[in-house]
N, C-alpha and C positions, 0 to 999 in steps of 0.2 A: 504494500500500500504506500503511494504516495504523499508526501506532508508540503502543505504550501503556509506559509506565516502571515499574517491576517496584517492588513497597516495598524501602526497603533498596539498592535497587541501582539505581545512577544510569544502567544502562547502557541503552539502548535496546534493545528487540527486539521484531519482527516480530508483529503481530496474529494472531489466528486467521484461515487463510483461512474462504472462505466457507463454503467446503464442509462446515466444522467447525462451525457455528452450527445448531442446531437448526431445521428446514422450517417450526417452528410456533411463533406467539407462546405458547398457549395455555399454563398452567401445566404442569408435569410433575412427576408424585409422582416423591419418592426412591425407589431400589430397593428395594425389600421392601416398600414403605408404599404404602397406598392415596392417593388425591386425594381433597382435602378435597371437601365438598359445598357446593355455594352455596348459604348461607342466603336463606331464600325470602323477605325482606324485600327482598333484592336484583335477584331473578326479576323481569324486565320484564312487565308485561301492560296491556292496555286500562285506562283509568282508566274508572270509573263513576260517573254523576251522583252519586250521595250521595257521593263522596270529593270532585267539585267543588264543590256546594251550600254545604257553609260558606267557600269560598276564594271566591265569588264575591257579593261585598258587595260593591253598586255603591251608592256614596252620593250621595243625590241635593245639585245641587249647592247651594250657598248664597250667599247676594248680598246678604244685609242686612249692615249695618253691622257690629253685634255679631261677624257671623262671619267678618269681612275682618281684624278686631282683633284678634279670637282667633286667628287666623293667624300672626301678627308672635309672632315667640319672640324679637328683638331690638330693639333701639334702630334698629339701621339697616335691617331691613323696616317697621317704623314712620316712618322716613324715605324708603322707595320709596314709599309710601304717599299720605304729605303731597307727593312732587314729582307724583303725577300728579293731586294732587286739588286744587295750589293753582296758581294763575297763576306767573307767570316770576317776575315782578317780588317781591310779596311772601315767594315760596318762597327765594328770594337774598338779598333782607336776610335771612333769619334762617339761611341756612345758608352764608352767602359771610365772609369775613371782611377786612382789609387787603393790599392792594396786590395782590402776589403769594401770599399766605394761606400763606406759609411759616410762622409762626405757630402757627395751628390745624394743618395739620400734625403741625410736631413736637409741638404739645401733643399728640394723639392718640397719636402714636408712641412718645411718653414712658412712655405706659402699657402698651404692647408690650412695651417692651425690658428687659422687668421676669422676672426669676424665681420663681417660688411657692416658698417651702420648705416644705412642709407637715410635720405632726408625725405619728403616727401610734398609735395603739390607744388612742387618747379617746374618753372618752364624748360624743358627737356629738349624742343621739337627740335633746335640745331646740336650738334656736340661737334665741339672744336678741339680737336686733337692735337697741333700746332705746338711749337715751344720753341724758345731758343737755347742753345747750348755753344758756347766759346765765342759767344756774340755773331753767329751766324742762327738763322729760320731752318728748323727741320718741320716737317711737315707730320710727321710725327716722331713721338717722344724714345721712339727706339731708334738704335742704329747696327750695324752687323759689326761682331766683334772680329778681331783678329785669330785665324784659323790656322795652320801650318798644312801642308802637302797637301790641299783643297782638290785639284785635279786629280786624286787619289782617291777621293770620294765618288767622283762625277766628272767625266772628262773635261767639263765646260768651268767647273772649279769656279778660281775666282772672278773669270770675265762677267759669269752668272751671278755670281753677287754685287760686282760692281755695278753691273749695268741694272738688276733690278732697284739697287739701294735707289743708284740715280732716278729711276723711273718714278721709285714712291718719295721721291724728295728727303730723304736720309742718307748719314756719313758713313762709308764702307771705307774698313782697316782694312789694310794689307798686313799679313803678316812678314816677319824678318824670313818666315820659312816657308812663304808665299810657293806655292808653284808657277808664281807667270809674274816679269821681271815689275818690278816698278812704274816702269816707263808704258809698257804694255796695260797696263792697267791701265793709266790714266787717259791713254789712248781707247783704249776701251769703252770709258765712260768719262768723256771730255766732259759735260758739263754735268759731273757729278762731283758731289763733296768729301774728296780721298783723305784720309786722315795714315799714316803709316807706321804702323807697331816696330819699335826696335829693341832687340837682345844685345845688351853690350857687353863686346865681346874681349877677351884678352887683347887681340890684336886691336886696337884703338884706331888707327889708320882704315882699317877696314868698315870701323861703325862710323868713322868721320864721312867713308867716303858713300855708303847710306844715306848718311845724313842730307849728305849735298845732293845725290840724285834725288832724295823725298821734295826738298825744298825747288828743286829747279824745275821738277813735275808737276808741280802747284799745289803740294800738300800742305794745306794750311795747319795741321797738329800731329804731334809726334807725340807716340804714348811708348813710352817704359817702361817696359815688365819686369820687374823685380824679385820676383818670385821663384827663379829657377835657377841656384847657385847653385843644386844639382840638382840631377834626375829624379823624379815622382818614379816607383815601382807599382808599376801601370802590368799588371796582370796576368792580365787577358793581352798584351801584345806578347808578352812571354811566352803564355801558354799558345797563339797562334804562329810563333815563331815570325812574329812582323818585323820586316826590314822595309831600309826606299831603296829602292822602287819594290813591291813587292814580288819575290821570289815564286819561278814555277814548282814549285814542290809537287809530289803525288799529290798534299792535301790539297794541294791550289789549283789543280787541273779537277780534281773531281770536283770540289768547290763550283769550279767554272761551270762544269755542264748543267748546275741548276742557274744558274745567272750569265747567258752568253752575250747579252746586250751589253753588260759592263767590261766582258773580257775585250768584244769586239771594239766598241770603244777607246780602250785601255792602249789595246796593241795598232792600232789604225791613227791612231796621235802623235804629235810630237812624243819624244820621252818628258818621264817630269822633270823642271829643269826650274831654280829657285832664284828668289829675289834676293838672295844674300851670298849665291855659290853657286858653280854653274852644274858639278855634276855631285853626288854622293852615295856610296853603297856601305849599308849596315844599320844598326838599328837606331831608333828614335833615343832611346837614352843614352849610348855611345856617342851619337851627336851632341848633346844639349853637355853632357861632360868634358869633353873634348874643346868644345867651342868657345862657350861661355862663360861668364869671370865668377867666379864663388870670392871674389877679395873684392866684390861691390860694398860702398859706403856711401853717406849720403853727400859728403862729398864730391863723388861724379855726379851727382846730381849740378853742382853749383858746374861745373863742366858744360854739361847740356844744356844747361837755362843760356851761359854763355853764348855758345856753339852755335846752338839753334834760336831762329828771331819767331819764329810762331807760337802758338798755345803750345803748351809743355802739360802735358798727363800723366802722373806715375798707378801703371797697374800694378796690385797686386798686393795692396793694404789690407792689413787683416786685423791692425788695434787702431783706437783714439789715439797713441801717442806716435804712430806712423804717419797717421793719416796728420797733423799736427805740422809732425816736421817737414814732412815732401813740402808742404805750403811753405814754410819757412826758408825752404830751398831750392823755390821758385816754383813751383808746380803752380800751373792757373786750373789745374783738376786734378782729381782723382779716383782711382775705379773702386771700388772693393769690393774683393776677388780674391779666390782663393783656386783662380787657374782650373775653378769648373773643377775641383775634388781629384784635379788630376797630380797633385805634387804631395802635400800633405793630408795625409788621413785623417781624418778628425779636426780637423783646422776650423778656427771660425766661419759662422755660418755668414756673410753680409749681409743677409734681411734683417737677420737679428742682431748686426753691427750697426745698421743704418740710423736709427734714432738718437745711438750715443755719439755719432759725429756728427749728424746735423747740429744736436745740441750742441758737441764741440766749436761748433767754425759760426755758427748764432753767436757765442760766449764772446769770441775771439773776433767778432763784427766781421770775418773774412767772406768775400763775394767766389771764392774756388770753386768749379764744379762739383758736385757729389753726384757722380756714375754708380751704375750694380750691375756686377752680371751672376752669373752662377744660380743654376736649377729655374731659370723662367720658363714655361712652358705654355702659358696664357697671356691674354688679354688682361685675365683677371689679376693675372700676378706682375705685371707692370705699372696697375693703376693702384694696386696696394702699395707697390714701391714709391710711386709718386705721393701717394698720399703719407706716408711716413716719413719724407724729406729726401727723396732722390731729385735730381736735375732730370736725371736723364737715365735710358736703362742700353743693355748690350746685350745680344743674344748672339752665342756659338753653335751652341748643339742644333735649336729650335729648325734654324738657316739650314745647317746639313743634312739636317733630315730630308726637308725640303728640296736640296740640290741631287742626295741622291734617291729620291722618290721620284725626281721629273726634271731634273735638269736648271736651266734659266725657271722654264715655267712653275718648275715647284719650288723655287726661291720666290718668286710671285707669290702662289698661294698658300706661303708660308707670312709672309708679311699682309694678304689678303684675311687670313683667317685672327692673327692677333689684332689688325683695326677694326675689324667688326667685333672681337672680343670684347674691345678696351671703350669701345662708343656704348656695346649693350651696357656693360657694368657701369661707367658714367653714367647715361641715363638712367639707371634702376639707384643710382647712389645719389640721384637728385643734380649732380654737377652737368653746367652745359660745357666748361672750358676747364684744361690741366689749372690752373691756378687758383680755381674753387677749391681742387681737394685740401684737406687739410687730416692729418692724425686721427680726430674726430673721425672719421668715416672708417677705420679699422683698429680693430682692437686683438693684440696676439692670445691666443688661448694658452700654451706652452710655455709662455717665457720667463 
């Protein structure tokens, strides 16, 4: 027997038997009142072709490039993308990071553990993406960071990023380990805004003579990576046994027969050939060891401020008292970076560095850039960064994915999908233009 409890009364008592329940589910009019009538939208009957005819739009299907791209609504379908269209080897340097990659990780996670606080009943209808950064208009608040052996990704490499950045009115870095020379570049993308990443190297005659090709190319900023006195123990290039150019090994021919588009490519191109050295065989940390000065001080900074007459950027800040001094020794910016989780494991995270140097360089009344790169992968995680005191943001990985998912064009719809990102989230945060957001509008859950 069942017990139902009475309102009001805690007491228990006895169910209706059965015999008391109505034979019929069917509704029952009240006494006196008729039963309602079933409206005849509800009346079951045969369906007839003209009610299927427009439900039955069967699209034929599509397999060109264009329409695999158009697909991708994020940064990481754009990265399923690039993992089935590029080999092991090069698909992992650009998406593997140090040791255990606890790192990139939590830099990703950082931008999770975030709250939106949005405003509500603004006028939203325009949103101006727009900013300026080293006293020049980018047209939005991102620009492509500096990549190493990029035609190693996608044989169009870095022409594809210049020429996109140009297109979407943003600064495209070269890197020192550029696969296509300086000068090509800017030839590439004449009326676009080249900024040029430098490694400085033992040999000082060799970064001077960098320096002068950047400046005579029309590169109005030169950013310094500080970060790599030595090699990051990067993996997964270990474990694929990655060298430049990369080697035909049995892995790398079987490799090949699932991806012949990138092999054909690969082998049908100039060789890769770098904006700092014309030829090199062996692996990516026997370079960076070999090459670069581990007896950097801040010091050569006061060198380059000299040296070079443009914006002066030091990548690769990872405390408040770095970020501090590069300004003291002429930096007119700074990135904070921790080289995308590829150098030190565990290293601070820059989202969660970014609020105690804004507060620093507010304190200090200094007008320096404040750049982020490391774990962006949205729209949404650039306009948290702006709203927490970024200038401006940098994306590496984001771009590669993009370049080897589709070439030029998937750099396009890689910068396509974070501007529709970064306008949805403005307008849903109440802001029409970057210099609304403020702090106020995001709150860290983890920190």
């Amino acid at each position: 027997m069942t017990h139902t409890i009475q309102p009001n009364n805690p007491e228990i008592t006895p169910a209706p038997e059965a015999t008391d329940v109505p034979s019929t589910s069917a509704p029952t009019a009240s006494p006196g009142r008729a039963a309602a009538p079933i409206p005849a939208a509800l009346k079951r009957r045969l369906p007839k072709y003209s009610d299927l005819a427009p439900l039955m739009q069967f699209k034929k299907p599509e397999f060109s490039k264009e329409a695999r791209l158009k697909r991708a609504s994020t940064i990481w379908e754009l990265r399923d993308i690039a993992k089935r269209r590029t080999p092991q080897a090069p698909f992992d340097y650009t998406d593997g990071a140090a040791e255990e990659e606890i790192t990139l990780r939590r830099a990703r996670q950082a931008f999770l553990d975030i709250e939106f606080r949005p405003g509500i009943l603004r006028n939203v209808s325009a949103i101006d993406l727009s900013t300026e950064i080293l006293g020049k208009p980018s047209r939005l608040p991102v620009g492509i960071a500096p990549t190493g052996f990029t035609r190693m990704m996608q044989s169009e490499g870095e022409y594809a990023g210049s020429q996109a950045a140009e297109a979407a009115g943003i600064p495209y870095t070269l890197s020192t380990m550029g696969t296509a020379s300086i000068e090509d570049v800017a030839a590439a993308a004449p009326n676009g805004r080249n900024w040029f990443q430098l490694y400085l190297w033992t040999d000082r005659d060799r970064s001077l003579e960098l320096i002068e090709r950047a400046a005579k190319a029309g590169n109005d900023t030169l950013m310094v990576t500080v970060d790599t006195a030595v090699a990051g123990a990067r993996l997964r290039d270990v474990r694929n046994g990655m060298t430049i150019p990369p080697a035909l090994t049995l892995k790398t021919v079987l490799d090949a027969s699932y991806r012949p588009a990138w092999w054909f490519n690969f082998l049908t191109h100039e060789p890769l050939t770098f904006a700092s050295l014309s030829r090199y065989t062996g692996t990516v940390a026997d370079l960076i060891n070999s090459m670069f000065d581990p007896t950097l001080t801040f010091e050569d900074l006061d060198w380059l401020r000299e040296t070079w007459k443009g914006n002066l950027v030091v990548k690769g800040i990872q405390t408040v008292e770095d970020a501090r001094k590069a300004v003291d020794h002429g930096a007119d910016g700074v990135v904070l970076s921790n080289h995308g989780g590829r150098q030190l494991d565990r290293a601070p995270i820059p989202f969660h560095l970014l609020p105690e140097v804004k507060q620093a360089f507010s304190a200090d009344n200094t007008n320096a850039a404040i750049m982020l790169d490391t774990g962006i992968m949205s729209g949404a995680d650039i306009v948290a960064a702006l709203a927490l005191g970024a200038d401006f943001t940098l994306i590496g990985r984001a771009y590669l994915y993009g370049l080897m998912a589709g070439g030029r064009a998937g750099v396009d719809r890689t910068l396509q999908i974070l501007e529709k990102d970064m306008a949805r989230t403005m307008a849903l945060l109440g802001v029409s233009k970057i210099s609304e957001l403020t702090p106020d509008h995001v709150r860290l859950l983890n920190k």
